[in-house]
C-alpha positions in Angstrom: 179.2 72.4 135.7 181.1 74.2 138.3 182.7 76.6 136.1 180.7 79.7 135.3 182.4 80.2 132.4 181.5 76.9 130.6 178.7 76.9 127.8 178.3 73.1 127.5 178.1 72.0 131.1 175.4 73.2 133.4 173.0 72.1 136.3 169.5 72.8 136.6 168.7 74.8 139.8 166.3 72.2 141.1 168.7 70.0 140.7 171.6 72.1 142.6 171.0 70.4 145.9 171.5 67.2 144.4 174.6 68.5 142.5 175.9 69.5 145.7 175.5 66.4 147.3 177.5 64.6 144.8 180.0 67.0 144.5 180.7 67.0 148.2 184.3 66.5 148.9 185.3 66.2 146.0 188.9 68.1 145.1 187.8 71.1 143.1 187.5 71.0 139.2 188.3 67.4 139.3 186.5 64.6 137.3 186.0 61.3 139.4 187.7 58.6 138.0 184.1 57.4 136.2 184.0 60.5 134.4 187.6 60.0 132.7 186.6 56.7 132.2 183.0 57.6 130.4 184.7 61.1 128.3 187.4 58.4 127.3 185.1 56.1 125.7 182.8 58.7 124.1 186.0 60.1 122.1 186.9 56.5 121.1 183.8 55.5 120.5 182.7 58.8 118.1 185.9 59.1 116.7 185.6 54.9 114.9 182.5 55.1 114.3 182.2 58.5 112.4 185.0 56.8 110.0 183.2 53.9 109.8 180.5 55.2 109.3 182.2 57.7 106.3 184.0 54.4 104.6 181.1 52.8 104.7 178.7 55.4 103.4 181.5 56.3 100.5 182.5 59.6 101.7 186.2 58.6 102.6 188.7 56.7 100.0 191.7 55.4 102.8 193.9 56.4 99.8 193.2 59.7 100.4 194.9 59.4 103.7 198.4 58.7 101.9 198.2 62.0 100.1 200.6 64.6 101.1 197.9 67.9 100.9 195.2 66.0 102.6 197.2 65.2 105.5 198.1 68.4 105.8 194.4 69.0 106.1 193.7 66.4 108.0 196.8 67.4 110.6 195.3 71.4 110.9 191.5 70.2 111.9 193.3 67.7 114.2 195.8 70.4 116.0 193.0 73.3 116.1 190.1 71.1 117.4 191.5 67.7 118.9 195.2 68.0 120.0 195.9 71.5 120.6 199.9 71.8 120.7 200.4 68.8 118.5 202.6 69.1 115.6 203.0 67.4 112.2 205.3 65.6 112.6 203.2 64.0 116.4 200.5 63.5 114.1 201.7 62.1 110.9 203.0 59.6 113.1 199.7 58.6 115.0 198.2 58.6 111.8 200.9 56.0 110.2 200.7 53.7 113.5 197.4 53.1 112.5 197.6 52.8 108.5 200.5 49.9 109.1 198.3 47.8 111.0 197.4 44.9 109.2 193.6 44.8 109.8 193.1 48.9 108.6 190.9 48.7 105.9 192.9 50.4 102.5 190.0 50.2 100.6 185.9 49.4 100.6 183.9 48.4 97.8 180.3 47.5 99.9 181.2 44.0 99.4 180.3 41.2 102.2 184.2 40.6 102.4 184.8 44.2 103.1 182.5 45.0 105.3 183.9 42.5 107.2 187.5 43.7 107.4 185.6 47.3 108.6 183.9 45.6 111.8 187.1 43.7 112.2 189.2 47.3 112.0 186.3 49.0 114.1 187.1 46.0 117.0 190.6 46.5 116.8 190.5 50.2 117.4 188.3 50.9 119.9 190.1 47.3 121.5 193.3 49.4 121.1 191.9 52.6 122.3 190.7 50.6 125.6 193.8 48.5 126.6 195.9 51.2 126.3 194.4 53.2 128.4 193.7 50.1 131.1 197.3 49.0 130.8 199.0 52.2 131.1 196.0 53.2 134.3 197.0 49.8 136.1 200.7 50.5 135.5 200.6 53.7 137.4 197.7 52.7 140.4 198.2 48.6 140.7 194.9 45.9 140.4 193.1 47.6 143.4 190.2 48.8 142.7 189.8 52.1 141.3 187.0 54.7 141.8 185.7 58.5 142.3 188.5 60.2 142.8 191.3 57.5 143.9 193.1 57.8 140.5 192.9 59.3 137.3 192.6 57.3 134.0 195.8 57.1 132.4 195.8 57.6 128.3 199.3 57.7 126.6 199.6 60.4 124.6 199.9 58.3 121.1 196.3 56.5 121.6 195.4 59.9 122.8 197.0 61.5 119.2 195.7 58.3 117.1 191.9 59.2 118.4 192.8 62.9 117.6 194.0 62.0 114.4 190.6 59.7 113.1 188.4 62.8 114.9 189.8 64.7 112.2 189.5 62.5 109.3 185.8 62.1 110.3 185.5 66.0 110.5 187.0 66.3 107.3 185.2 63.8 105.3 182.2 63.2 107.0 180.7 66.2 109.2 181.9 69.0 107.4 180.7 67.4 103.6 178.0 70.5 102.5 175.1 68.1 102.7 176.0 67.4 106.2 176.1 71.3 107.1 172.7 71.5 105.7 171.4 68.8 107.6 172.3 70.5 111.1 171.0 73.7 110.1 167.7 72.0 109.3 167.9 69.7 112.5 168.2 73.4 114.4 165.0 74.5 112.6 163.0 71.5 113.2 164.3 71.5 117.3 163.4 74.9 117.7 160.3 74.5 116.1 159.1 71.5 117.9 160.3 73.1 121.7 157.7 76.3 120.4 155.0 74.2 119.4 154.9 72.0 122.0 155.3 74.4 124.5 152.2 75.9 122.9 150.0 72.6 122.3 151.0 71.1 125.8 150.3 68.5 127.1 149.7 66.8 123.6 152.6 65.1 121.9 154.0 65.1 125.5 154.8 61.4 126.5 152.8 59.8 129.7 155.8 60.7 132.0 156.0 64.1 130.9 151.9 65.4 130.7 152.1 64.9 134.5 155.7 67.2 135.3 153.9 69.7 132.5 150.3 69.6 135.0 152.6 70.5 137.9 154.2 73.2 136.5 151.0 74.5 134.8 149.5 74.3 138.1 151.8 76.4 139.6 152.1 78.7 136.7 156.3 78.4 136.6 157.1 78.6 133.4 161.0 77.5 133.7 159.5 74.6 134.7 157.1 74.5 131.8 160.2 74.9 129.4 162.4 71.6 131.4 159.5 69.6 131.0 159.2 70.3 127.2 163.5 70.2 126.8 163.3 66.8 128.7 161.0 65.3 126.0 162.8 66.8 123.0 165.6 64.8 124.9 164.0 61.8 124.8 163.0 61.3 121.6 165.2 59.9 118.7 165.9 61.9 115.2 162.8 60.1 113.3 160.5 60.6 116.3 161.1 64.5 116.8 161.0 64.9 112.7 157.4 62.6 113.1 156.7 64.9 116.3 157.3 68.1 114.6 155.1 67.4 111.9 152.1 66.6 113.5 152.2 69.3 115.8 153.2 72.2 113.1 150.7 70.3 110.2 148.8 73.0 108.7 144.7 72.4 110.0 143.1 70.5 107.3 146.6 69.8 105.8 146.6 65.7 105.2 
């Protein structure tokens, strides 16, 4: 959040003081050691279940992943999005470490046996993922305990390469698949649509939590406030509960 240039990160200018507080001391543009720790397990995490989630939905055949031209796809996304600097050779490597384990899953036909093997092989890699990075982090800093910023999470480079390597087969196969693309574009729509019409209709289809921030900052007629409040409940709610939202509150009068 500290870096002007950045536009993922940010901090609300309400919350600056806080910010402020909690960055206090800290080494500039370093991460506490909770940080590493939490953007660690969100690439694991992401990265086995997205091809989990494409074997098991029928969108990736493991053969596929033997072929010579789709790993040279696969090895492209993986060195333009995930491992910048990583070459063919890095990756094709990470990528047969993990084929010539014994519990990857070469094949899935929806039966109760395969699916299974695919929790089994989702266990194994985010288990391999994890100890990897604990074992190599201890290595360098000892048993003591580690926090803020008293060390740095350690992640060798070929666990770091093997996640790069299953982020790409899951952008390949599974979030770049056409239906896929439409499906964001009409998730955009519905978002944007929902922020205006609640922002309109407010406080209704504001949750108990939220009609009372929305009252303050009616009260005092800010409307960046207005907008948080609304943002904050989009937030909150889960895909089938915004799609539910956004229907009732851009339904047509009369419409059933």
């Amino acid at each position: 959040p500290t870096d002007p240039t950045s536009p993922k990160f940010g901090v609300y200018a309400d919350d600056l003081p806080v910010f402020a507080w909690f960055r206090q001391g800290a080494p500039a543009a370093a991460r506490s050691f909770e940080a590493q720790v939490m953007d660690w397990s969100d690439d694991v995490a992401y990265s086995v279940h997205d091809v989990e989630d494409g074997l098991h939905a029928g969108h990736l055949d493991p053969n596929l992943l033997l072929a010579d031209a789709e790993r040279a796809e696969i090895f492209a996304v993986a060195a333009r999005r995930y491992a910048p600097g990583a070459g063919p050779a890095e990756l094709a490597a990470a990528l047969d470490r993990l084929l010539d384990q014994e519990w990857w899953p070469h094949g899935y036909d929806g039966s109760a046996l395969a699916q299974a093997r695919l929790k089994d092989a989702t266990s194994q890699l985010i288990g391999r993922f994890c100890t990897a990075a604990e074992a190599a982090t201890r290595a360098a800093y000892g048993t003591g305990r580690l926090t803020r910023y008293g060390a740095s999470l350690v992640v060798p480079e070929e666990s770091r390469l093997e996640c790069a390597v299953l982020k790409a087969v899951a952008d390949r196969y599974v979030m770049q698949r056409p239906d896929q693309e439409a499906l964001r574009a009409d998730q955009r729509v519905v978002l944007a649509e929902l922020a205006e019409a609640l922002l309109r209709r407010a406080p209704d289809g504001l949750d108990p939590q939220f009609r009372s921030l929305f009252d303050e900052a009616d009260a005092a007629a800010d409307d960046t406030a207005r907008m948080r409040v609304v943002i904050d409940q989009i937030a909150a709610l889960t895909d089938a509960s915004a799609r539910s939202l956004h229907a009732r509150l851009t339904r047509a009068p009369g419409a059933p």
